[in-house]
C-alpha positions as CSV (number, residue, x, y, z in Angstrom):
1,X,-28.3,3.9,-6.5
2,X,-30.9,6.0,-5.1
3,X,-29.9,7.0,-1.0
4,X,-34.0,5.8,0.2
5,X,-33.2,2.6,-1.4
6,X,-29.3,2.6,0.1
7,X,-28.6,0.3,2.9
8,X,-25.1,1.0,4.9
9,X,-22.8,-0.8,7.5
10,X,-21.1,1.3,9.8
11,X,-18.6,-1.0,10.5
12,X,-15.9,-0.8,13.9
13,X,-13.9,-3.0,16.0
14,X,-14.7,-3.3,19.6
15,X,-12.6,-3.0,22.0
16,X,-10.2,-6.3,23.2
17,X,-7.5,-6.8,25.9
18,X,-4.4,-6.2,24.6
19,X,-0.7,-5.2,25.8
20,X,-1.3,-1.7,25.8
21,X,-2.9,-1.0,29.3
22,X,-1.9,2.7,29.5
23,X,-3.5,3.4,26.3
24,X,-6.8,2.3,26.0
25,X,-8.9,6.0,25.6
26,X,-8.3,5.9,21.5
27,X,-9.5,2.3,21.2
28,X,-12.3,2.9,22.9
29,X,-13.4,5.8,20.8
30,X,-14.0,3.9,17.7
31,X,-17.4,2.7,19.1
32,X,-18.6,6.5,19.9
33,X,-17.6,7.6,16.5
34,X,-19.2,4.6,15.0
35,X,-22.9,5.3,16.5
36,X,-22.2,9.5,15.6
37,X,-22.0,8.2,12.3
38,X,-24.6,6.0,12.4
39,X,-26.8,8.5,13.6
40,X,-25.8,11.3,11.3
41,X,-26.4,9.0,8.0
42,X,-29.7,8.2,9.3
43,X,-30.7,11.5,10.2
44,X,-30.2,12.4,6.5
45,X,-32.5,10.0,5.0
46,X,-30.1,7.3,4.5
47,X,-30.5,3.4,6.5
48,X,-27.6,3.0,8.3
49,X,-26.7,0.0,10.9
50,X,-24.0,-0.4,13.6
51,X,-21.9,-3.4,12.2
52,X,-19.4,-4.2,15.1
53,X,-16.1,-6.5,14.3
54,X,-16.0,-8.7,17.6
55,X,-13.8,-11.6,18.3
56,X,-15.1,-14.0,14.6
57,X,-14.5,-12.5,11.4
58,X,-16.9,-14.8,10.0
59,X,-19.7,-13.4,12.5
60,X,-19.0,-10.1,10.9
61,X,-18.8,-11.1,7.2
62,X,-22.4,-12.9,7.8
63,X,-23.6,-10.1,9.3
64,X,-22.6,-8.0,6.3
65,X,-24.6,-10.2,4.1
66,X,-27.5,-10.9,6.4
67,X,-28.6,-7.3,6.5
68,X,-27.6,-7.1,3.1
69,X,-25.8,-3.7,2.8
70,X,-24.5,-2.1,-0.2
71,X,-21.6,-0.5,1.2
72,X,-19.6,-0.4,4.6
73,X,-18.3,2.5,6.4
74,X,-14.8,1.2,7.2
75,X,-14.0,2.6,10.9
76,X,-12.1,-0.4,12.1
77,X,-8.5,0.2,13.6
78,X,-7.8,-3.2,14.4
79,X,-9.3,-6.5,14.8
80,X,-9.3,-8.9,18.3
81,X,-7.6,-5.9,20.1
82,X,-4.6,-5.8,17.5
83,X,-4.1,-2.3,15.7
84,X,-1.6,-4.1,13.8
85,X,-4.4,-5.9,11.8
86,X,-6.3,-3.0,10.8
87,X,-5.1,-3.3,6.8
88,X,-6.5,-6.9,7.3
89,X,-9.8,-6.0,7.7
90,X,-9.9,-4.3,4.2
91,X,-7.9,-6.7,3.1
92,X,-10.5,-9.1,3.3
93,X,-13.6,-6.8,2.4
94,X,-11.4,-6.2,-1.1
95,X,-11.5,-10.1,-1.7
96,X,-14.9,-10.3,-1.4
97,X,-15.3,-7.0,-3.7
98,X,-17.1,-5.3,-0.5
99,X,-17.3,-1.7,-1.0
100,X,-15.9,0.3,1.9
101,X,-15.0,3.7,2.6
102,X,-11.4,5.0,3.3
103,X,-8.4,3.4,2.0
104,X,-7.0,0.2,1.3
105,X,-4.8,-2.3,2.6
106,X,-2.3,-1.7,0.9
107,X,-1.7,1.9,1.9
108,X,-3.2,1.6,5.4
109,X,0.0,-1.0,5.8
110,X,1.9,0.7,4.6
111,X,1.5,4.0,6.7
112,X,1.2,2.1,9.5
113,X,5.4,1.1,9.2
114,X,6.7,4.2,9.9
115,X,10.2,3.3,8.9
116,X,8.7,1.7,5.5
117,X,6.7,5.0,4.7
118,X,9.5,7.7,5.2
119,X,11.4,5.7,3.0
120,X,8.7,5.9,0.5
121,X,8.1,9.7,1.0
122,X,12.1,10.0,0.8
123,X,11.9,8.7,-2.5
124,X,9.7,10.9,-4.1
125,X,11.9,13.9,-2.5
126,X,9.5,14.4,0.0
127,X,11.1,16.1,2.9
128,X,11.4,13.6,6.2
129,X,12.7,13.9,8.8
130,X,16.1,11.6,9.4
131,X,15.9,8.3,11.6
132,X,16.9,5.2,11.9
133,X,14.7,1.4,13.0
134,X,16.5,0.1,16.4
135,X,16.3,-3.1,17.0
136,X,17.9,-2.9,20.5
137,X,19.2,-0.4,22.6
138,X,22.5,-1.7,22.4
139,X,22.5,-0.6,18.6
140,X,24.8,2.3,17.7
141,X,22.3,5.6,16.8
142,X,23.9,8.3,14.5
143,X,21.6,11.1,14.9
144,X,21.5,14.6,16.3
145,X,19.8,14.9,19.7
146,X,17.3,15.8,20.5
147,X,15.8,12.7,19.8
148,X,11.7,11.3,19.6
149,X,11.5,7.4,20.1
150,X,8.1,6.3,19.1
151,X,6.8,2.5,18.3
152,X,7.3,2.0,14.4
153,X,4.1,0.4,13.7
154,X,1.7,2.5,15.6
155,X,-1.1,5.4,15.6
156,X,-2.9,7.6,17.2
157,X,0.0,8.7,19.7
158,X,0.3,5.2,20.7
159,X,3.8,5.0,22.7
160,X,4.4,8.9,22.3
161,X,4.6,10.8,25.6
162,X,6.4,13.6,27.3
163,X,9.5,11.4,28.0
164,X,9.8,9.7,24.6
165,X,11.6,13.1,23.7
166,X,15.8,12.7,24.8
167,X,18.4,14.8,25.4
168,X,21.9,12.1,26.4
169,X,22.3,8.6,25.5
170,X,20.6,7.2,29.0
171,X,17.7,8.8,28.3
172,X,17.7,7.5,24.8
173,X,18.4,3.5,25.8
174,X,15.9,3.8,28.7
175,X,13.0,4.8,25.7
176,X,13.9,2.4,23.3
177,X,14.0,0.0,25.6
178,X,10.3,1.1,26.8
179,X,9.1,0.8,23.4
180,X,10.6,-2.8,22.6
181,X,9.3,-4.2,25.5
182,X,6.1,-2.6,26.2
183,X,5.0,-2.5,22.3
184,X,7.3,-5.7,21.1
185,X,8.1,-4.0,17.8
186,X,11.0,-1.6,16.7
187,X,11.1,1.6,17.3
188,X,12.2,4.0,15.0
189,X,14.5,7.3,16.9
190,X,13.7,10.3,15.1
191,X,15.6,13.9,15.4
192,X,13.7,15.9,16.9
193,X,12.2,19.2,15.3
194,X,11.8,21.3,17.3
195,X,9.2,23.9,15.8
196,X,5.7,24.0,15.0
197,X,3.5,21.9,13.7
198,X,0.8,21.7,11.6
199,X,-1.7,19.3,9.9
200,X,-3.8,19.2,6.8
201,X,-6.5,17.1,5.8
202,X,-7.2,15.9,2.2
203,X,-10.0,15.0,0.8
204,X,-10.9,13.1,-2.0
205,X,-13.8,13.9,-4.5
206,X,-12.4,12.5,-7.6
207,X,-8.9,14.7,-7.3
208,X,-7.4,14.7,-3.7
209,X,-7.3,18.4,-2.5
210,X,-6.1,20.1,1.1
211,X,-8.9,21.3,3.4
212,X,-7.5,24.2,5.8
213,X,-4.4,23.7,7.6
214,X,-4.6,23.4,11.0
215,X,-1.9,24.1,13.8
216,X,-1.1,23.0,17.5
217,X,-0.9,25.9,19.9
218,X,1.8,25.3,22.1
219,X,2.2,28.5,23.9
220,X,0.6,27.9,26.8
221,X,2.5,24.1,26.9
222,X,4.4,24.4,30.8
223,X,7.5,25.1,31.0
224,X,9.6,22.2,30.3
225,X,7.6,19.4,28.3
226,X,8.5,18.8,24.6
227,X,6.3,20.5,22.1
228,X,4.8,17.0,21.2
229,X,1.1,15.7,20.1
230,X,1.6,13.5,23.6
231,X,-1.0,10.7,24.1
232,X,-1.8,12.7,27.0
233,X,-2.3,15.4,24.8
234,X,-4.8,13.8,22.3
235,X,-6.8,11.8,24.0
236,X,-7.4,13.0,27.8
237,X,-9.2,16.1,28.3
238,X,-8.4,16.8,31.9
239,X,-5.1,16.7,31.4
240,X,-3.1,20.0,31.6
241,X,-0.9,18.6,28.4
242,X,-4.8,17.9,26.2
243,X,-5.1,22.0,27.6
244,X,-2.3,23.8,26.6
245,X,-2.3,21.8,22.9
246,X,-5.6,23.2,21.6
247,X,-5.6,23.1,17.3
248,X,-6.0,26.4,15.4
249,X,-7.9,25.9,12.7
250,X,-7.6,27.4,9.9
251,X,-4.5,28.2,11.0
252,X,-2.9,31.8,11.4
253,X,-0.5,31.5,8.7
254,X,0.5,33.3,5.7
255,X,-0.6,32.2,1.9
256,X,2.7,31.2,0.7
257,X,3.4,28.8,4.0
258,X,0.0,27.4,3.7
259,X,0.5,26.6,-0.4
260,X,3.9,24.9,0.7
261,X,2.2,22.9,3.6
262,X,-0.7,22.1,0.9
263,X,1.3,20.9,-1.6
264,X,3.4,18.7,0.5
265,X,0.1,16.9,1.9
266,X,-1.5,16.7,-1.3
267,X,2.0,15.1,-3.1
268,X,2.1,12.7,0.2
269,X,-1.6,11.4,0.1
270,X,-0.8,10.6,-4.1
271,X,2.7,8.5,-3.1
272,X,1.4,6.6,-0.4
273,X,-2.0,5.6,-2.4
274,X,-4.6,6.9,-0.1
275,X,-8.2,7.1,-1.2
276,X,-10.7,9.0,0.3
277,X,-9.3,10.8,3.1
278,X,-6.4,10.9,5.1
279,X,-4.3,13.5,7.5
280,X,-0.6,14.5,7.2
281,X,1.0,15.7,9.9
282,X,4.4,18.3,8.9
283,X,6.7,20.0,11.5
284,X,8.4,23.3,10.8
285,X,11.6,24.2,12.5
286,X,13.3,27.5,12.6
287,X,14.5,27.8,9.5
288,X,11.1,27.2,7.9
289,X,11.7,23.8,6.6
290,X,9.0,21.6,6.5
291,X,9.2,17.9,7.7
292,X,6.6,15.0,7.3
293,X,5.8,13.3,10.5
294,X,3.1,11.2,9.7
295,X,0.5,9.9,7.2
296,X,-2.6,8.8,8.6
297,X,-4.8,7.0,6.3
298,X,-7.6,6.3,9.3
299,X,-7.7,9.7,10.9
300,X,-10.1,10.1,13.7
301,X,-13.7,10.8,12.4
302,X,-14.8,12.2,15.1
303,X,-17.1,15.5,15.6
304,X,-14.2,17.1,17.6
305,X,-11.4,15.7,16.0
306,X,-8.8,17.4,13.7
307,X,-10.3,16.0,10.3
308,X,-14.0,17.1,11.3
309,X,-12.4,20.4,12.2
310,X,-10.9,20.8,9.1
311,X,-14.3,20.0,7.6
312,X,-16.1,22.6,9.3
313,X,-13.8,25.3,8.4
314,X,-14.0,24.5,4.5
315,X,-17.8,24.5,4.8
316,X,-18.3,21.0,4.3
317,X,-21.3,19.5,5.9
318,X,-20.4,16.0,8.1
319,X,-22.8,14.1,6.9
320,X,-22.1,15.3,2.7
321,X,-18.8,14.2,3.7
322,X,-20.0,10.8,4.3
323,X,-22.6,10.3,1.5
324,X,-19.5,11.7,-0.7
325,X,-17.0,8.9,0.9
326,X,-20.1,6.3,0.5
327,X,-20.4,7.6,-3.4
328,X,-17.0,6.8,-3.7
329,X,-16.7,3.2,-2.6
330,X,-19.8,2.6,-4.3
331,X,-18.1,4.1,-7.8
332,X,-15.1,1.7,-7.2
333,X,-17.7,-1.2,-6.9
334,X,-18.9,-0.8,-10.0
335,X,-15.9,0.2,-11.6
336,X,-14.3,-3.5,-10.4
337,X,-18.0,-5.3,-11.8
338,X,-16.8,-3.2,-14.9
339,X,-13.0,-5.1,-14.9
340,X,-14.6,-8.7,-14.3
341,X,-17.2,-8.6,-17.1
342,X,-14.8,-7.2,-19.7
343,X,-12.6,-10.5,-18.5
């Protein structure tokens, strides 16, 4: 399809109360992202139309075919103020064979269950680090302190703060406590590794491959805080914790420790399905062994985000990105029109 005939959707969830009053910066930033992108795809000679996900599903899906777009930028994290629902959204664009960018339901759920995707990784001998899903603090953990309690079902440093890091066993009830009532999920203790860390974006052009690897500078972190990717730290640029956790990027590492980190991001995005695009985050402790923290199927999109980052420093232009990403869910449209008719 040729792009002046193209018409997209540039689809996002606004912003609803929810139970998560101390964190509501990262929610809000899907709507900025959303009109960058918006802009960009414009500006490079393809329509594109701000498609927000309110409060009725059915609103949104009429919009969709009312302005009759061909494809759907997929930036929604949640629907009705519930992150937890964000693999819902594609879930219902893939029933109604919408194309959409970024991944599917499938995968987005199941990065979104920490506990769920470790186990995944784990099985493919992907190195993770070792933890256990608490139920209540009055459950017995075995694990080496220090510890990191984070929500299980969460992203974008949701629940994660300077505290969530423990060194005695008060210290660990009082956070999983926190976590259980504040998020009403599990939350999944971690031990702690204490080292550096580092993440790499993959991209997907038909074979997924690593863009430069990027690291968090924490040498100028104060005295005393955990060496964490903090809340604080991601998403509140006055903070002294935002500051002193600036991302290097490409990073200042040797070729051998930036094949390994490669390699491990590349094998993670194939186990856990991903499409598109994604982010995996990888600790390194002393010893040099590498640890998957995190998936991230929806990484931030943003122009001064990590993924964006790791865009510029391969040479990739933001808005090719997109028109690539919008290629893509348009070649699985007509791949799925392919399935039905041979039916």
């Amino acid at each position: 399809m040729a792009a002046d005939s193209l018409k997209v959707g540039v689809a996002f969830n606004t912003h609803e109360p929810f139970i998560y009053r101390r964190e509501k910066v990262s929610e809000d930033s899907v709507a900025k992202v959303a009109e960058i992108v918006c802009q960009i795809l414009n500006q490079s000679g393809i329509e594109a139309i701000l498609i927000p996900l309110q409060r009725s599903m059915f609103n949104f899906l009429r919009r969709i075919k009312e302005l009759n777009v061909q494809v759907i930028v997929n930036l929604c994290e949640g629907f009705f103020g519930n992150p937890h629902w964000e693999s819902n959204v594609a879930a219902v664009m893939e029933v109604l064979h919408i194309a959409f960018t970024g991944n599917g339901a499938r995968t987005l759920a199941l990065c979104q269950d920490k506990h769920q995707a470790k186990a995944i990784l784990s099985s493919f001998n992907l190195p993770v680090a070792p933890s256990q899903l608490i139920t209540s603090a009055d459950e017995i953990v075995e694990l080496r302190f220090p510890m990191i309690i984070k929500p299980n079902s969460e992203d974008a440093s949701l629940g994660v703060h300077p505290e969530s890091v423990v060194y005695d066993r008060w210290s660990l009830a009082e956070q999983i406590k926190r976590v259980i009532a504040t998020y009403e999920q599990p939350a999944i203790v971690e031990e702690f590794i204490d080292g550096r860390e580092f993440n790499v974006a993959i991209l997907d052009d038909g074979e997924p491959k690593a863009l430069p690897v990027s690291e968090i500078d924490f040498s100028t972190m104060p005295k005393g805080y955990p060496h964490i990717c903090s809340y604080e730290a991601k998403w509140y640029p006055d903070h002294l914790l935002y500051q002193t956790t600036c991302p290097i990027c490409p990073a200042k590492i040797d070729s051998e420790l930036e094949a390994r980190l490669q390699t491990i991001a590349v094998n993670a995005f194939k186990v856990m399905g991903c499409r598109d695009y994604a982010r995996i985050d990888i600790r390194m402790n002393d010893s040099g062994e590498l640890f998957i923290l995190e998936v991230n199927p929806n990484p931030d999109t943003s122009l001064d985000a990590g993924y964006a980052r790791a865009l510029r420093a391969a040479g990739i232009d933001y808005a090719d990105f997109w028109k690539l990403m919008i290629g893509n869910a348009l070649k699985r449209k007509e791949g799925d029109v392919t399935t039905n008719d041979r039916r």
